[in-house]
N, C-alpha and C positions, 0 to 999 in steps of 0.2 A: 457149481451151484449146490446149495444148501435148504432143502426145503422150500423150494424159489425164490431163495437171496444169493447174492452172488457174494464168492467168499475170495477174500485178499488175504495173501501173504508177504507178511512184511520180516527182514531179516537185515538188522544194523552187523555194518563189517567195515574193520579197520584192519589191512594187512593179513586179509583168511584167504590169499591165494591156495596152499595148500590144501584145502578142506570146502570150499566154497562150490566151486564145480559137483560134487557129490553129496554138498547137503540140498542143493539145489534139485539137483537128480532126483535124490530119493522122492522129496517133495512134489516133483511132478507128476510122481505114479502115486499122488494120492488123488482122486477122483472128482472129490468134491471143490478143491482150488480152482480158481478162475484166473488168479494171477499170480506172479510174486515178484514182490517188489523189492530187491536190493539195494541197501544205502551207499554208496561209496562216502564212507565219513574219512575224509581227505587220506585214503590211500595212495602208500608210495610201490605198490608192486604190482602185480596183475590181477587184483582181488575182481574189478569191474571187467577187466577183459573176460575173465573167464564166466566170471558169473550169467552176463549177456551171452557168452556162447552155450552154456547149459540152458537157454531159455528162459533166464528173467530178465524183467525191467530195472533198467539205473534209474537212482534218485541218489542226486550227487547234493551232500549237505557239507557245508566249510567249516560252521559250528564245532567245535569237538565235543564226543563223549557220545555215550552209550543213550540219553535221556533226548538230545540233541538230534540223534540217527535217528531214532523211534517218533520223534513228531515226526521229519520230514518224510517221513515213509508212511505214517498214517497218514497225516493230511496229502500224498500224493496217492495215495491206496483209491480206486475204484471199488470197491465192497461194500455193499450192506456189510457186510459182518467181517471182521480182519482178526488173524492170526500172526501172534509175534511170537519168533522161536530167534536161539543163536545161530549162528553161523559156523560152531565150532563141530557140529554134528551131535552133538551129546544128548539128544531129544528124536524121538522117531516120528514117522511122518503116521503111522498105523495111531498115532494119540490123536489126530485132528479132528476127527471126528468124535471124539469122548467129551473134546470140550465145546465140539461145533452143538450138540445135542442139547447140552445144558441152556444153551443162551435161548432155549423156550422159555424156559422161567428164570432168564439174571438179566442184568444188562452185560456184566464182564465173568468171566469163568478164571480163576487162576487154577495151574498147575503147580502140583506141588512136589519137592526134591529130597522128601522128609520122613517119607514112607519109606522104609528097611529094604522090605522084601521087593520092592520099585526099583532099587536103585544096586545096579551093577559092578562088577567087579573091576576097577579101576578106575569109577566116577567120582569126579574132581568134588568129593561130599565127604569128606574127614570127621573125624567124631568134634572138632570145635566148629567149625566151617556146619554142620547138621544140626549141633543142638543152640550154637549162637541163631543161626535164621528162626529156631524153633522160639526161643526167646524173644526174641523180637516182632516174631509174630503175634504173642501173646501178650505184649505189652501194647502192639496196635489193636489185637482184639478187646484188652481192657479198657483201653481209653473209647474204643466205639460202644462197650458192651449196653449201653442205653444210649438213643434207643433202637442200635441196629442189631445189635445180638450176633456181629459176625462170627467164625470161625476158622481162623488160619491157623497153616502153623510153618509157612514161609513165606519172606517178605522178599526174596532174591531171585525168583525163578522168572526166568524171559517169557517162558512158553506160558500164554493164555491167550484168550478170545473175548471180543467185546465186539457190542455192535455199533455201528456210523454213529446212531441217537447218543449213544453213552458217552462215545467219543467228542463229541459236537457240542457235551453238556461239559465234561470235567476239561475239554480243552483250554480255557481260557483262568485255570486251576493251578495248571504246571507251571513250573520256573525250573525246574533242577534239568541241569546237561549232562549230571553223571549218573551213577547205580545208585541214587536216592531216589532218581525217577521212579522206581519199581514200587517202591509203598508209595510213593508220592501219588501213584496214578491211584491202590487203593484207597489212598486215604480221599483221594477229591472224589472216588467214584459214592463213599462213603458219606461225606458233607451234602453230596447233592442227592440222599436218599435213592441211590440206585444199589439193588439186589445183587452182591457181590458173592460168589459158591467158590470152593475150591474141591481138587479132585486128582487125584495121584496120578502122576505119568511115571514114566518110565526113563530114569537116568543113567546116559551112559557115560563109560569114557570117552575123553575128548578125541577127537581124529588123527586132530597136532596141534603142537601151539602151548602154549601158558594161558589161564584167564589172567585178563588185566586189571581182574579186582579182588580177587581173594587167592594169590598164587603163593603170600606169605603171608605171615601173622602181622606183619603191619601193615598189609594193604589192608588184611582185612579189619584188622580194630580199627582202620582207618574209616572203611566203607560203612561198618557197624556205626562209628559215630554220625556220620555223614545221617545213616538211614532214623537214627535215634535224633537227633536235631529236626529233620524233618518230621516225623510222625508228632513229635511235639508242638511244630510249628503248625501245622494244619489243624491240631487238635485245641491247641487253648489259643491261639493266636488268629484264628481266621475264624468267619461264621460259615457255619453250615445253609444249608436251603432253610427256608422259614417253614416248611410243612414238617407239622410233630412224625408224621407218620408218612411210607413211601405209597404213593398211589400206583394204581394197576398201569399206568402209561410207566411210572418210572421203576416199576417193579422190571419192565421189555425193555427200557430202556440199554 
């Protein structure tokens, strides 16, 4: 519990046998969790077996992709307020509560992967991979800068918090099953006039594994376009809520 909301953890995995069992762990000894929710998005190894025996719940989605795992895990999430992190380990559990804190005043809190001095010596954050996110955060900060005045300056980071209302607004928003999901979720949280903050965590190297979306320069220009298509689709192509300005319900939203 969180200030007398009850807080979910939700973590999409595809094939994190090695690494899942101990991000799980870690996350337990954080305090304020009530649950966590694991996705098994159609794993062929023991990612669910282990995951269920470190103490979380299976939510098994057939769907593929990263966008895909992340509904079925919110929409099965018990919480007022839910937390998405990877599975890869690369995010500490000691951040939950920095973004659990925020959502007095946001509806969603992103973490950010872009801060220097945050981010560790062997985290999968390369001088392209660092300043492309940085880029493209500030090109979705352009397109909202009237009249929500955001400020990001990563559009790829897993780890953030929002609460059930925000969630329950921008859900019917999403369409993307891959890593476009991630601006996708800011850009609907943006359309529908909800108070979106961001706030530096702390990045580590990965445990094992490869990321499955920025491991080489053409996944990643790959996923850069992907995230650049979409922020432009939500922005000239879709309408926003009809209120000029965000009111005090959808400021806690």
């Amino acid at each position: 519990m969180f200030r007398e909301r009850s807080v979910s953890l939700v973590i999409p995995a595809y094939n994190e046998e090695d690494t899942i069992a101990q991000v799980v762990e870690e996350f337990r000894s954080e305090p304020h969790l009530d649950e966590i929710v694991v996705v098994d998005n159609n794993c062929s190894d023991r990612t669910a077996e282990r995951a269920a025996a470190a103490g979380a719940r299976i939510v098994c989605e057939s769907k593929p992709g990263y966008g895909a795992a992340l509904t079925a895990g919110m929409d099965a999430a018990k919480g007022d307020l839910m937390v998405l992190v990877e599975a890869d380990g690369s995010f500490r559990a000691r951040d939950v509560v920095k973004l659990l804190c925020y959502l007095d005043d946001a509806g969603m809190v992103m973490g950010t992967r872009t801060t220097r001095q945050m981010v560790e010596q062997g985290a999968n954050m390369r001088f392209l991979l660092r300043w492309g996110n940085v880029f493209m955060a500030k090109f979705l900060q352009l397109c909202w800068l009237r009249p929500a005045e955001p400020r990001f300056t990563d559009v790829g980071c897993t780890f953030r918090a929002l609460t059930r209302a925000t969630w329950d607004r921008i859900r019917p928003r999403l369409r993307c099953t891959g890593p476009a999901f991630s601006p996708e979720m800011m850009c609907a949280a943006l359309q529908e006039r909800c108070r979106v903050i961001e706030v530096p965590v702390t990045y580590s190297k990965r445990m094992g594994g490869e990321s499955k979306h920025s491991d080489t320069f053409w996944r990643q220009a790959k996923t850069a376009l992907m995230m650049f298509r979409t922020i432009c689709r939500k922005r000239f192509l879709e309408r926003s809520a009809k209120s000029a300005a965000p009111t005090a319900e959808a400021r806690k939203a």
